[in-house]
N, C-alpha and C positions, 0 to 999 in steps of 0.2 A: 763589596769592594773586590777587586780582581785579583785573585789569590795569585802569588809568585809573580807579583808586578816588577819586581828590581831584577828577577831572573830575567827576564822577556825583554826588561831594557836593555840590560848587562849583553846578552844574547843580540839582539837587535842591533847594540851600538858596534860591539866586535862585528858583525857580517860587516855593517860598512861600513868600519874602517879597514877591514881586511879587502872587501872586493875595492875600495879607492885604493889601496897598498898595493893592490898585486896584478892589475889589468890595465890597460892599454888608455891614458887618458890623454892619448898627442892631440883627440880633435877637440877635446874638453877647450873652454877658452880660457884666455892666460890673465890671470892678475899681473898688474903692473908694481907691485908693489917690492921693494926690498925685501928679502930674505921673509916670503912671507908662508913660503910652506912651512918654517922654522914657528911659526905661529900656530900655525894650522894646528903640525904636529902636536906642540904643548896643548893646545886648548882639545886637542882628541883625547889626550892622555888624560888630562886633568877632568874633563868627562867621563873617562873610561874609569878611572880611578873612584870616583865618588859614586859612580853605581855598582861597581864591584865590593865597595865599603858599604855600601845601602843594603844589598843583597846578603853578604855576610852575615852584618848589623840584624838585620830584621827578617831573616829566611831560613838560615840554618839552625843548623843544631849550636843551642845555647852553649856549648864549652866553646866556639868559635869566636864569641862575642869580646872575650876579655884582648884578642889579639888581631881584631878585624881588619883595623888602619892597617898595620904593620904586614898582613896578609894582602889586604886590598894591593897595599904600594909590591909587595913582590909577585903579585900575579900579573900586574899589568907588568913591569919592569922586563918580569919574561917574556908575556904577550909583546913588548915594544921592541926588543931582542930577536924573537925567533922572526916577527915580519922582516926586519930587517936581512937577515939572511935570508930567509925566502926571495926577498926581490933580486937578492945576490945571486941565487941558484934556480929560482925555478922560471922568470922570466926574464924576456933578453929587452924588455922597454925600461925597463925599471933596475936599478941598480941598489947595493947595499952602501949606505952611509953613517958612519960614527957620528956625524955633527947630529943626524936626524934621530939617534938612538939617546944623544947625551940630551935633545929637545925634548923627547919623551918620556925622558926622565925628570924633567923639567915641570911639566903636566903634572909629574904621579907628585912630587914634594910640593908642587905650590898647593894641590888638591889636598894634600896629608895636613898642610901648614891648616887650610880653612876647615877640613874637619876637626884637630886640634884646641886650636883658636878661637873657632865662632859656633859653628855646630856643636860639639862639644859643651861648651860653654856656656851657651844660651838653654839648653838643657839643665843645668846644676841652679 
């Protein structure tokens, strides 16, 4: 089995959500859909979240494990944070939005609810 698999995801899924966050996608084609980056957003986060809770959970050093969820949700929260400023500051296509920061937060607690709830759960 491929040793530090949830790092490599974890790793892999942040580069692209950050290179889709921070460069130039005007000739990308447009979804017609309502408010549908607000989707996007959550379901990156709610991904981002469960592999960083994966990674934790199953990679680190075992005093990490009893606080992983709770870790998982505030690494991403930051990670959904600091992108957001960045697209404020470091490019001129891209802008910073509160609505798209409280969506990514939106991602890290639905993600927390199903590790909780189900994952969690179905384990005991």
């Amino acid at each position: 089995m491929l040793k530090h698999k949830y790092l490599i995801l974890s790793i892999g899924w942040v580069c692209f959500i950050t290179y889709l966050s921070l460069f130039n996608l005007s000739d990308a084609p447009k979804v017609e859909i309502d408010n549908f980056d607000k989707y996007v957003h959550t379901t990156f986060h709610f991904i981002n979240t469960l592999l960083v809770y994966l990674f934790i959970k199953y990679e680190l050093d075992s005093k990490w494990i009893k606080h992983c969820l709770i870790l998982a949700m505030f690494v991403d929260v930051v990670y959904g944070v600091v992108i957001e400023v960045l697209q404020g500051t470091l490019t001129t296509t891209r802008h910073m939005d509160y609505m798209d920061v409280l969506f990514n937060t939106l991602g890290t607690i639905l993600a927390s609810l199903v590790v909780k709830f189900i994952i969690e759960k179905a384990k005991r």
